[in-house]
C-alpha distance (Angstrom), angle and dihedral (degrees) to the residues before:
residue distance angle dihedral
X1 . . .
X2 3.65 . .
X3 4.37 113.7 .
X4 3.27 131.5 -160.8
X5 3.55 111.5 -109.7
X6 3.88 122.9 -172.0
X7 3.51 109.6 -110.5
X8 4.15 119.1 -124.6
X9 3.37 127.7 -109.0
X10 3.46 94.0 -96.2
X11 3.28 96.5 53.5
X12 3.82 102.5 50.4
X13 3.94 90.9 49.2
X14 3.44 82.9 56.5
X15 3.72 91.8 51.2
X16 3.53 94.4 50.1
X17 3.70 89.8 48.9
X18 3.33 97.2 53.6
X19 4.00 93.8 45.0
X20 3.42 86.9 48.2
X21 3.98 95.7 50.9
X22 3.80 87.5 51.3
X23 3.61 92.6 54.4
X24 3.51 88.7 53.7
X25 3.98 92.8 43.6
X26 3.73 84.6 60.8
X27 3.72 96.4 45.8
X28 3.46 85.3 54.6
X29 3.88 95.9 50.6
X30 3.80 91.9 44.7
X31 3.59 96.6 54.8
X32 3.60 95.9 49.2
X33 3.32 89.1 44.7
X34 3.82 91.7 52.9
X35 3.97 96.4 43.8
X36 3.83 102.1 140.1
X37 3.79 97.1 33.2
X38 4.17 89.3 62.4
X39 3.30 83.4 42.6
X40 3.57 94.2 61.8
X41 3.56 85.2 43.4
X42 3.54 89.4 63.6
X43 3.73 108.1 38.6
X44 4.43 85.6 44.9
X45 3.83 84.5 51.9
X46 3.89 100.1 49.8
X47 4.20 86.8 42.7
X48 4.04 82.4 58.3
X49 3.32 101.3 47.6
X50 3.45 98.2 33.6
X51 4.28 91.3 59.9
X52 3.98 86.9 35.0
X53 3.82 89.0 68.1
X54 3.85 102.7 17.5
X55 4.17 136.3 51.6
X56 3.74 106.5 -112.2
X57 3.96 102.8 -96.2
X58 4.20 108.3 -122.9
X59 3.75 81.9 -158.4
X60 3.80 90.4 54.3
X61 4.05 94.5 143.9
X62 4.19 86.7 68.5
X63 3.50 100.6 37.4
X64 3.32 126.4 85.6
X65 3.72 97.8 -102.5
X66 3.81 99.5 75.7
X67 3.90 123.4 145.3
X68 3.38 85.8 -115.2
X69 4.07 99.5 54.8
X70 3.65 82.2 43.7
X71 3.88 95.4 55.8
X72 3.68 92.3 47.9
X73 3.57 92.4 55.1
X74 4.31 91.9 53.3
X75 3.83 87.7 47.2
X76 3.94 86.0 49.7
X77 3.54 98.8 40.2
X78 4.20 90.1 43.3
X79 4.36 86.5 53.0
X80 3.53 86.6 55.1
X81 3.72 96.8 46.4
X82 3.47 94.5 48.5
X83 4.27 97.6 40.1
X84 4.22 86.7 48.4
X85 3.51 84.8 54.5
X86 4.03 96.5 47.7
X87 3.91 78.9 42.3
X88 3.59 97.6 69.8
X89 3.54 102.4 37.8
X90 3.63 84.7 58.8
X91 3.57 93.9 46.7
X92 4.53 85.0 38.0
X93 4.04 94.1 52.0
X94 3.88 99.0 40.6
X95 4.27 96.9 26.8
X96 4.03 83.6 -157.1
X97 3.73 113.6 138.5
X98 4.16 84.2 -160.5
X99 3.54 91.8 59.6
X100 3.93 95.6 42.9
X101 3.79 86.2 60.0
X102 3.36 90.6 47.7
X103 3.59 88.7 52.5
X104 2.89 94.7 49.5
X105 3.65 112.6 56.5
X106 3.81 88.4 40.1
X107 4.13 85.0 74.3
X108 3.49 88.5 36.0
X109 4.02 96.3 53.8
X110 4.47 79.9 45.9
X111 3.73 82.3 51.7
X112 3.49 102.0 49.5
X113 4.08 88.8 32.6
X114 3.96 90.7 54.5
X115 3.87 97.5 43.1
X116 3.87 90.6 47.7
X117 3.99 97.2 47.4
X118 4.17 84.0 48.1
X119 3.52 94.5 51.5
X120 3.96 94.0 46.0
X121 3.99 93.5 37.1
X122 4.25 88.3 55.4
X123 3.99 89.4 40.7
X124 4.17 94.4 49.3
X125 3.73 94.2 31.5
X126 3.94 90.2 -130.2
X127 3.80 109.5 148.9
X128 3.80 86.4 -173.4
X129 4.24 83.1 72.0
X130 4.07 93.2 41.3
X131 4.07 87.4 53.7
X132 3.91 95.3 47.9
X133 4.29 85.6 41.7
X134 3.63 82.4 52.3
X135 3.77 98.1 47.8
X136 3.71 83.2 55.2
X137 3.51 103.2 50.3
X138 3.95 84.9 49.9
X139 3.71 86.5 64.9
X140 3.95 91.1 52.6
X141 4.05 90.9 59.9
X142 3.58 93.5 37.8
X143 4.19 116.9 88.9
X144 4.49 81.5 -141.0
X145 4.21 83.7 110.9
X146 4.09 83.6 61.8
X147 3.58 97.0 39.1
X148 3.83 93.2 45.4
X149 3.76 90.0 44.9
X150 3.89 109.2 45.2
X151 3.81 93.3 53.6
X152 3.62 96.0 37.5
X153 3.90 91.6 58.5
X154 3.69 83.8 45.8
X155 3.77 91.4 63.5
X156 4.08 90.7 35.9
X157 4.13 73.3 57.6
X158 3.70 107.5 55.8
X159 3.86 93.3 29.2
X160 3.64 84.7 66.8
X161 3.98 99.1 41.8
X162 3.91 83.2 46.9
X163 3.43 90.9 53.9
X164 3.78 103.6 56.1
């Protein structure tokens, strides 16, 4: 009745990329669902390395080893986590180096965007600049860059096949 027939090429790259972009789906879900426990990870493995290589500091509120230097640098690291990962289901789903560029300097312009409205926000004092730097950063741990891209290239798609 029904046979097993080996599938083309075509078909098991396809497969593969489509096992592979729900592996990465699920990475993606899992680490935002696990947000403060990596970035416990984080902060508990800077603390270790930090007294493997250094004397604890008595002044540690002036060095650079402050909770709050160390917080910053799990919210950093945890962005770039969870952008690398929207990076390469991007570049996984549409397997065009143009668009992983593009991709990519979109979160690096947010990046760059967010760090520069933080720095100018805390230096002015104006918490109208800290709550549009926030809105930004919202957008780097948010998947909206793959749900605003996929269907937009999708449109971008048939406009063009409607078109000739």
């Amino acid at each position: 009745m029904f046979q097993n027939k080996p599938l083309k090429l075509n078909q098991q790259r396809s497969k593969k990329r489509w096992a592979i972009l729900s592996g990465l789906v699920s990475i993606l879900i899992l680490v935002g669902l696990y947000e403060t426990p990596i970035k416990e990870s984080v902060i508990i493995g800077f603390s270790n390395t930090h007294n493997l290589f250094l004397e604890p500091d008595p002044n540690i509120h002036h060095s650079l080893y402050s909770l709050k230097n160390v917080d910053r640098l799990a919210n950093l690291l945890y962005r770039i986590l969870y952008s690398g990962v929207c990076m390469l289901i991007i570049h996984t789903y549409f397997l065009k180096p143009q668009l992983s560029k593009l991709a990519f300097l979109f979160y690096f312009f947010l990046y760059a965007s967010t760090l520069t409205l933080y720095f100018v926000a805390e230096q002015l004092q104006m918490s109208s600049l800290h709550i549009v730097a926030f809105r930004l950063d919202s957008l780097l741990i948010s998947p909206m860059p793959i749900v605003i891209l996929i269907p937009a290239r999708y449109i971008m798609y048939l406009s063009k096949s409607n078109a000739t």
